[in-house]
Short mmCIF file of the C-alpha atoms (twelve columns), coordinates in Angstrom:
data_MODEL
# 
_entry.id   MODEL 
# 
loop_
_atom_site.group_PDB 
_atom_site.id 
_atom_site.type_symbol 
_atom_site.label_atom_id 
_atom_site.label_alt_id 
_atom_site.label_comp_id 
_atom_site.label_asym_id 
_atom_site.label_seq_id 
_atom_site.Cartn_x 
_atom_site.Cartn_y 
_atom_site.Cartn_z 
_atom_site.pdbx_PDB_model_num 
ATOM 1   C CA . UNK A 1   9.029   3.480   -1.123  1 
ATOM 2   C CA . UNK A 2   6.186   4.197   -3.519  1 
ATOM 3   C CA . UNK A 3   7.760   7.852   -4.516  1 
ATOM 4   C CA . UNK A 4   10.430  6.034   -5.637  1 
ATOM 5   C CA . UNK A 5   8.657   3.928   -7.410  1 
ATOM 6   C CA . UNK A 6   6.760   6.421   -9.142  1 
ATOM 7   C CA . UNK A 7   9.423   8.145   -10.032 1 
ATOM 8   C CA . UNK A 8   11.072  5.168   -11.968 1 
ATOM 9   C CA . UNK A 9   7.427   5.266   -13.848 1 
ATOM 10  C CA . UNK A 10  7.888   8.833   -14.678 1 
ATOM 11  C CA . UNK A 11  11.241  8.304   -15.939 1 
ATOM 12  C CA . UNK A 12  9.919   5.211   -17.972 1 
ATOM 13  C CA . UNK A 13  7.709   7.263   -19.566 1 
ATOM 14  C CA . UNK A 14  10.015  9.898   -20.594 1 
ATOM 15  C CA . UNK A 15  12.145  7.089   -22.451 1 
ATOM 16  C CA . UNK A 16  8.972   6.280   -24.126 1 
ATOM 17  C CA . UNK A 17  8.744   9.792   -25.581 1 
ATOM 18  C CA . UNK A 18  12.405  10.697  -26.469 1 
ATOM 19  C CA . UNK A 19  11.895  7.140   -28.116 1 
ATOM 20  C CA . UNK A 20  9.106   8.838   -30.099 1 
ATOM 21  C CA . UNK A 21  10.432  12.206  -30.640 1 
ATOM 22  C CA . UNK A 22  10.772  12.577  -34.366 1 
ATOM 23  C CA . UNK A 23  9.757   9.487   -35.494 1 
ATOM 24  C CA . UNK A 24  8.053   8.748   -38.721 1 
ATOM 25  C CA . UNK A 25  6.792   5.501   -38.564 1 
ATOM 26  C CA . UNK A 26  3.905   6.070   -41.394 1 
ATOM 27  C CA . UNK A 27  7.024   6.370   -43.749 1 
ATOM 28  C CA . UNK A 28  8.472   3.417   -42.622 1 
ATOM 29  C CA . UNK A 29  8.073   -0.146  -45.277 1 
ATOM 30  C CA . UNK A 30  4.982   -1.579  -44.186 1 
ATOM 31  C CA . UNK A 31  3.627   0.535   -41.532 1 
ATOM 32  C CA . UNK A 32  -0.146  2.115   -42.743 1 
ATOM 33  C CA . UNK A 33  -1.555  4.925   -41.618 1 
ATOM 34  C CA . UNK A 34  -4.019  2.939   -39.893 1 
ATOM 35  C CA . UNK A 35  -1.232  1.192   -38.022 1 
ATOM 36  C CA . UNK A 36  0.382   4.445   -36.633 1 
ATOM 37  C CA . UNK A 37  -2.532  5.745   -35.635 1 
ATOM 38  C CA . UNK A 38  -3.065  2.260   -33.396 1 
ATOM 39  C CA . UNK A 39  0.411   2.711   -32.447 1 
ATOM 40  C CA . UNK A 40  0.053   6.502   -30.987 1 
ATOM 41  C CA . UNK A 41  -3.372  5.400   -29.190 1 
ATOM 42  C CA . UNK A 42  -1.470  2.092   -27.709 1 
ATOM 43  C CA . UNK A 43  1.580   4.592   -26.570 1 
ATOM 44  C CA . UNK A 44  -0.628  7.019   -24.927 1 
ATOM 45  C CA . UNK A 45  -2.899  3.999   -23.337 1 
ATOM 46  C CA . UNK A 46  0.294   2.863   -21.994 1 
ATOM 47  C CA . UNK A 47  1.711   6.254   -20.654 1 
ATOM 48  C CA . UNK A 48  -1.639  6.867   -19.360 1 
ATOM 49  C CA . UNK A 49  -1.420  3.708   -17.255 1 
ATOM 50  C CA . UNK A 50  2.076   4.500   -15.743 1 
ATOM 51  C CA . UNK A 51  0.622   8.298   -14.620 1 
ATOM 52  C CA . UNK A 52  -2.869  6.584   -13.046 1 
ATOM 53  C CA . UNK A 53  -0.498  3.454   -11.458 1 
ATOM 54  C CA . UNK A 54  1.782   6.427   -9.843  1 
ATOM 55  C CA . UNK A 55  -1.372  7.761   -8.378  1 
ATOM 56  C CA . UNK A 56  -0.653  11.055  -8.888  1 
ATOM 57  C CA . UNK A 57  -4.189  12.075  -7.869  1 
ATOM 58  C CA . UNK A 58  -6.135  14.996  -10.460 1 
ATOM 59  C CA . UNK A 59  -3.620  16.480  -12.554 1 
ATOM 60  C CA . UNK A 60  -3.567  19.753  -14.745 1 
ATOM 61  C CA . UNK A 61  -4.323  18.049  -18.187 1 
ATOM 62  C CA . UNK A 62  -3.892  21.225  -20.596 1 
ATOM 63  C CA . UNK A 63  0.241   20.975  -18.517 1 
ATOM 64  C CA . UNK A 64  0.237   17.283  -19.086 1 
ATOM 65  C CA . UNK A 65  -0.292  17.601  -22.965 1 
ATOM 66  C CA . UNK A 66  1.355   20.014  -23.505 1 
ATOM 67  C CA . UNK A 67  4.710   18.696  -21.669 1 
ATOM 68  C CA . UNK A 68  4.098   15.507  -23.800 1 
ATOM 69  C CA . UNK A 69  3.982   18.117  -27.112 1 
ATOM 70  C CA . UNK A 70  7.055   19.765  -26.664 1 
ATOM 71  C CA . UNK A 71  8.791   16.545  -25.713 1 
ATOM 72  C CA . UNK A 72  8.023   14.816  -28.702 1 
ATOM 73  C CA . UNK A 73  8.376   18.108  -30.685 1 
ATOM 74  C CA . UNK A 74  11.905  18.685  -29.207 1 
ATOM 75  C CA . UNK A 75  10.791  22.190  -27.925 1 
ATOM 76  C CA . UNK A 76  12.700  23.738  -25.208 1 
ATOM 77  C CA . UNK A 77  11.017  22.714  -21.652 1 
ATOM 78  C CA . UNK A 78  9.743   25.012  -19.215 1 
ATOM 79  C CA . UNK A 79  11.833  22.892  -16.623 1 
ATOM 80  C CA . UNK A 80  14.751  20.657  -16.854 1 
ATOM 81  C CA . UNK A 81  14.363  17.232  -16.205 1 
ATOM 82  C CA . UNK A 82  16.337  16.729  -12.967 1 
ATOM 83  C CA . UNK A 83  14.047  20.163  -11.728 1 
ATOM 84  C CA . UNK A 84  10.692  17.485  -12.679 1 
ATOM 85  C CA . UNK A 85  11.785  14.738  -10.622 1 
ATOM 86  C CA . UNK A 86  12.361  16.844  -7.947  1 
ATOM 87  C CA . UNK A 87  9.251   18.209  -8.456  1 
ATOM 88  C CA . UNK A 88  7.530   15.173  -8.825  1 
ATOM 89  C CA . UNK A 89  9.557   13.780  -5.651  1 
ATOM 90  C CA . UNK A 90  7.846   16.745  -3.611  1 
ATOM 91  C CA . UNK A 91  4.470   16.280  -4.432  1 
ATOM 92  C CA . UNK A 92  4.775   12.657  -3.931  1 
ATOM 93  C CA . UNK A 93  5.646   13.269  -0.324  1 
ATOM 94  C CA . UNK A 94  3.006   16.012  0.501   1 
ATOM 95  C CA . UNK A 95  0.466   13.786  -0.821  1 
ATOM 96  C CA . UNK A 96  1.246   10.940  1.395   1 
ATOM 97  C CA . UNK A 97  2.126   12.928  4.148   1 
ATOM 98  C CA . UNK A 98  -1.439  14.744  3.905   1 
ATOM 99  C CA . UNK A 99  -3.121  11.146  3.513   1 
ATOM 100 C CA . UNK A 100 -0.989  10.095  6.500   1 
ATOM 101 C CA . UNK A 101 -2.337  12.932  8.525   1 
ATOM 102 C CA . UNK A 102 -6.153  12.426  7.394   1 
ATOM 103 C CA . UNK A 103 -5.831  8.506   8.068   1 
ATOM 104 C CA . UNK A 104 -4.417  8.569   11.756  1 
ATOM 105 C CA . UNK A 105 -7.053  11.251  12.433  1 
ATOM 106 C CA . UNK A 106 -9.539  8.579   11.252  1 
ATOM 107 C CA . UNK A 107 -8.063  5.641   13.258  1 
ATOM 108 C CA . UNK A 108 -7.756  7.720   16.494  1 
ATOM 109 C CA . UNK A 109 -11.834 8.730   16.330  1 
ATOM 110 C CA . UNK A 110 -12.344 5.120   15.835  1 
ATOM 111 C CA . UNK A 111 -10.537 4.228   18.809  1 
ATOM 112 C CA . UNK A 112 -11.367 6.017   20.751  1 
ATOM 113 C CA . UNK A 113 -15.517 5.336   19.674  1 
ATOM 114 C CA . UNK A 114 -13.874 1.419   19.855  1 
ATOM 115 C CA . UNK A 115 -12.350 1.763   23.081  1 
ATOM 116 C CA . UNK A 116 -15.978 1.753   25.037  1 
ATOM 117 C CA . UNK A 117 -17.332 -1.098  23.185  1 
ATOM 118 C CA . UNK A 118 -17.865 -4.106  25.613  1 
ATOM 119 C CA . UNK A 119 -14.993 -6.325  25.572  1 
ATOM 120 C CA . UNK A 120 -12.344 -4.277  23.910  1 
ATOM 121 C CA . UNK A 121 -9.014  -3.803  25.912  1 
ATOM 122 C CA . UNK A 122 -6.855  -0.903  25.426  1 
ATOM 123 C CA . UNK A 123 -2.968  -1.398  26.176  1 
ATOM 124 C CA . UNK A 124 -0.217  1.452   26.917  1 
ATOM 125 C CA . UNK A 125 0.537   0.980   23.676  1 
ATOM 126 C CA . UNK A 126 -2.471  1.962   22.497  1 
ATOM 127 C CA . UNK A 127 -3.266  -1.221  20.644  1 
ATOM 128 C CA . UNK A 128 -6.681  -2.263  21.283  1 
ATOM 129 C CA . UNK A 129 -7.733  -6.050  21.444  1 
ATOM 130 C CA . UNK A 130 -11.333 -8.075  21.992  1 
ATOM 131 C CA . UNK A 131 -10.929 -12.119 22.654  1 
ATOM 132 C CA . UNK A 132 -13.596 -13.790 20.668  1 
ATOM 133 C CA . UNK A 133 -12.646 -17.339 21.466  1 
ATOM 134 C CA . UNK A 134 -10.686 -18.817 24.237  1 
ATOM 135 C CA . UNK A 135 -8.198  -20.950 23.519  1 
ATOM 136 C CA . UNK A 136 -6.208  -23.670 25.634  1 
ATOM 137 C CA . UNK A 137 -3.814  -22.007 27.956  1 
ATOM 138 C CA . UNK A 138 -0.702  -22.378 25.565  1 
ATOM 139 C CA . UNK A 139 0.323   -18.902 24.738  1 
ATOM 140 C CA . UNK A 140 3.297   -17.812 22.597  1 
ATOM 141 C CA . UNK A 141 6.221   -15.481 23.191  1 
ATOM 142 C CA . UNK A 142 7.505   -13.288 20.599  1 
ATOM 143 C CA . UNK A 143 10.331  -15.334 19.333  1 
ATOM 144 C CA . UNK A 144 7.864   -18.511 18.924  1 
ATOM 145 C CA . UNK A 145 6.228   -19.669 15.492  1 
ATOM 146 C CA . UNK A 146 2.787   -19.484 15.386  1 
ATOM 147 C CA . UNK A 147 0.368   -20.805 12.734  1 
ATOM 148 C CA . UNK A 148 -2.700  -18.741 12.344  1 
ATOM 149 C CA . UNK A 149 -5.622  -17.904 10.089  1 
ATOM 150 C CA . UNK A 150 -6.370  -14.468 9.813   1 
ATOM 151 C CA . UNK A 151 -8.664  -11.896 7.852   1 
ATOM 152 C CA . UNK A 152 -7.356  -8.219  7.987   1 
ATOM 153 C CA . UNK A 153 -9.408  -4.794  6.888   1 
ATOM 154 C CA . UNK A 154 -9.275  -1.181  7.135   1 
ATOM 155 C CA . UNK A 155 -11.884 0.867   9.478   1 
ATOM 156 C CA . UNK A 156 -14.142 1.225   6.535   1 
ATOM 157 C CA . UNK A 157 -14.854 -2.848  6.194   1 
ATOM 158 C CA . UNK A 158 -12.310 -2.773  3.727   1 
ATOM 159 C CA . UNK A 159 -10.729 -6.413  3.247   1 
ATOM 160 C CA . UNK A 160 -7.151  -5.922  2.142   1 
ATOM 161 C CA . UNK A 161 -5.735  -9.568  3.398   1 
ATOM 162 C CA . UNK A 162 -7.023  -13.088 4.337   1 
ATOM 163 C CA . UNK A 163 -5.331  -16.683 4.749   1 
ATOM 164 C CA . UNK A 164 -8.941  -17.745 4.183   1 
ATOM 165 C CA . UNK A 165 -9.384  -16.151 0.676   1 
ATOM 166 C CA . UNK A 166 -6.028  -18.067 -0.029  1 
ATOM 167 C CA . UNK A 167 -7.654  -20.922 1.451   1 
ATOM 168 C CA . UNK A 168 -4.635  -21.966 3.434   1 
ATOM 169 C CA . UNK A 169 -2.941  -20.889 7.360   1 
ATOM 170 C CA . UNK A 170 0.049   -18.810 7.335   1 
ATOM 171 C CA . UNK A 171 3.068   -20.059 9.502   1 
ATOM 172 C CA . UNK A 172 5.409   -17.522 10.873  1 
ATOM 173 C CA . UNK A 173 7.584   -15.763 13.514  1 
ATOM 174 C CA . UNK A 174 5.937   -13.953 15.471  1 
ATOM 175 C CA . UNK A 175 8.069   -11.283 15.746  1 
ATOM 176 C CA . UNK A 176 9.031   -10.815 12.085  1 
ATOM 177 C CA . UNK A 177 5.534   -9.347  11.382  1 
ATOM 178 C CA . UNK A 178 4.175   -5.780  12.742  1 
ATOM 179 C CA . UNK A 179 4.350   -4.689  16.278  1 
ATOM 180 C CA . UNK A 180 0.631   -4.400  17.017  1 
ATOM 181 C CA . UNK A 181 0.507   -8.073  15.824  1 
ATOM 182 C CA . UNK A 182 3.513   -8.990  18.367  1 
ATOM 183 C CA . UNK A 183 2.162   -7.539  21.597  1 
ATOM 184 C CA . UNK A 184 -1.326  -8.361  20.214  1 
ATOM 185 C CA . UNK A 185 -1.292  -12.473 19.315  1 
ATOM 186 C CA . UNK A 186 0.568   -12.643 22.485  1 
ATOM 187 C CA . UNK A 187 -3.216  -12.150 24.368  1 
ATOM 188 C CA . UNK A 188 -4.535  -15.290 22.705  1 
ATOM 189 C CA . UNK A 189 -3.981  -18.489 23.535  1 
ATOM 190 C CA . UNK A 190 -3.718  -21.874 21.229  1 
ATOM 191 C CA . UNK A 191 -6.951  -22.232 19.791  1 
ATOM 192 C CA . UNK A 192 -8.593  -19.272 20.629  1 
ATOM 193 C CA . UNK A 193 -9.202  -16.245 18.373  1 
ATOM 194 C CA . UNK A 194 -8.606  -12.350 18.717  1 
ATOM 195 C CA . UNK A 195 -9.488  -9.306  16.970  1 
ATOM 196 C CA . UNK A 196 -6.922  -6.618  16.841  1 
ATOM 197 C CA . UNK A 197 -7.769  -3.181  16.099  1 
ATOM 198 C CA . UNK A 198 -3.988  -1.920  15.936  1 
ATOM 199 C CA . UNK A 199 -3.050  1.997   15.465  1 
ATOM 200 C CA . UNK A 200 -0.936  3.158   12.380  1 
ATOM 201 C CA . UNK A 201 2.170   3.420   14.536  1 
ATOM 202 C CA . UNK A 202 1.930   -0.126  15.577  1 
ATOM 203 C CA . UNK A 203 1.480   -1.135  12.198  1 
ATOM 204 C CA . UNK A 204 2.739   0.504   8.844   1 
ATOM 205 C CA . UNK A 205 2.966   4.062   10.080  1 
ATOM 206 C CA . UNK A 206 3.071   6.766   7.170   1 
ATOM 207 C CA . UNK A 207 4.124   4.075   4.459   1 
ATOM 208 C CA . UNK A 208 1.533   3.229   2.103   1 
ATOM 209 C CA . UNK A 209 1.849   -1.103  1.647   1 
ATOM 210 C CA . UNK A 210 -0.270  -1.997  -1.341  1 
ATOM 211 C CA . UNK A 211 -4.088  -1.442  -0.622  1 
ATOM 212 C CA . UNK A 212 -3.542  0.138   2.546   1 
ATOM 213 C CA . UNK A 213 -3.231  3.925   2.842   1 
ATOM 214 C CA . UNK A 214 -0.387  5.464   4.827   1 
ATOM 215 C CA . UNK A 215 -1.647  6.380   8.401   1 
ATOM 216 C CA . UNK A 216 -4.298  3.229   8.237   1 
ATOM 217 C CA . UNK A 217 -5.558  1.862   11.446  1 
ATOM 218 C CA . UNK A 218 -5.729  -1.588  10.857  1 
ATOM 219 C CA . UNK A 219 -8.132  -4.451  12.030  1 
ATOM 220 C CA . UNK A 220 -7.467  -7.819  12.335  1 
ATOM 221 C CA . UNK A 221 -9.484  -11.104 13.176  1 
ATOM 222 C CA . UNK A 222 -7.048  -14.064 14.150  1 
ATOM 223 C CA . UNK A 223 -7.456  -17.280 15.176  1 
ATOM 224 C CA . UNK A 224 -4.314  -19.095 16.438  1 
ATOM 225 C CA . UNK A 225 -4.115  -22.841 15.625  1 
ATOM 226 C CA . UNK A 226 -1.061  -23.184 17.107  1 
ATOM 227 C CA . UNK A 227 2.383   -22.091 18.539  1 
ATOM 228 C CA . UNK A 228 5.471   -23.744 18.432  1 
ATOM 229 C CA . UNK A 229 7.642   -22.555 21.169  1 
ATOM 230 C CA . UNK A 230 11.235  -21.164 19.506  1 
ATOM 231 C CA . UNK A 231 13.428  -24.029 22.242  1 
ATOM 232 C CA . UNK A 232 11.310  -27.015 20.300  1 
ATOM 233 C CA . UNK A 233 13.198  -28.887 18.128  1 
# 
């Protein structure tokens, strides 16, 4: 999950610093002035990095800095360290439950908007679907492998996946991938091509996967080459 994973770049950092505290590296054989001083902008480039890659969103910097100062200093904390990673832990999961919440509000007004477009089929499910090419008949079952190219983006235009950027079809089961993709590529026939505009439950939910935000509706343009039924040898 990527709280845990931000967590494991908080704690990173904090080995960085108790690696620091006290050191006195202009004393040390060798080591300029000049050099330290590259050395304590490269450290705080790098801890700088790990904060933005957690994606802690604006931060209090005045409580940043000085946290940093009385590591390094080896001045009593306001907090103990298993108290910050709970901390930490907490706001990790408001934030993404908040983005969650804004997201899926998103996708839903675009469905619904989506819904009355001509061509576009709403299921139970809510998964919405639009055949842009017809294919040959030959249509797969869950279990089957298909081989498809495909181009996926968020509401917003936003392209976060393509076979085509990588200039090569992907193979797989269907039913290993995400359910809005099961129920969905089973509309299309060999072939023929879909577009998929497929609801945050049917896809990653309240996870955040990469470039996609937790709660994202996603949209998908496939074209299915071909299926291999899962009784072929």
């Amino acid at each position: 999950m990527k709280t845990f994973k931000s967590i494991t770049i908080i704690a990173l950092a904090l080995v960085v610093l108790a690696s620091c505290s006290g050191s006195k590296s202009a004393q040390i054989p060798g080591i300029t002035k000049e050099f330290s001083d590259s050395v304590s902008y490269a450290v705080g480039a790098s801890l700088g990095s790990m904060v933005m890659q957690a994606e802690f969103g604006e931060l209090n910097m005045k409580e940043l800095h000085k946290a940093i100062d009385d590591v390094i200093a080896g001045d009593s904390l306001k907090i103990n360290m298993a108290y910050a990673n709970d901390i930490i832990t907490k706001y990790l999961v408001k934030k993404q439950e908040a983005a969650s919440i804004e997201n899926t509000e998103k996708g839903l007004k675009f469905l619904e908007e989506n819904k009355t477009k001509e061509g576009v089929i709403t299921l139970e499910s809510g998964l919405q679907y639009k055949i842009l090419a017809e294919g040959n008949g030959v249509t797969p079952a869950a279990e089957d492998t298909v081989e498809v190219h495909y181009k996926g983006t968020l509401i917003d235009g936003t392209e976060f996946d393509s076979s085509h950027t990588r200039g090569e079809s992907a193979t797989l089961v269907l039913n290993q991938f995400i359910p809005g993709w099961v129920e969905g590529v089973q509309k299309v026939s060999e072939g023929g091509k879909i577009e998929l505009y497929i609801p945050a439950e049917l896809a990653y939910g309240s996870q955040k996967m990469g470039t996609i935000e937790p709660g994202s509706t996603l949209i998908f343009e496939v074209e299915l080459i071909k299926v291999k039924k899962a009784n072929q040898k």
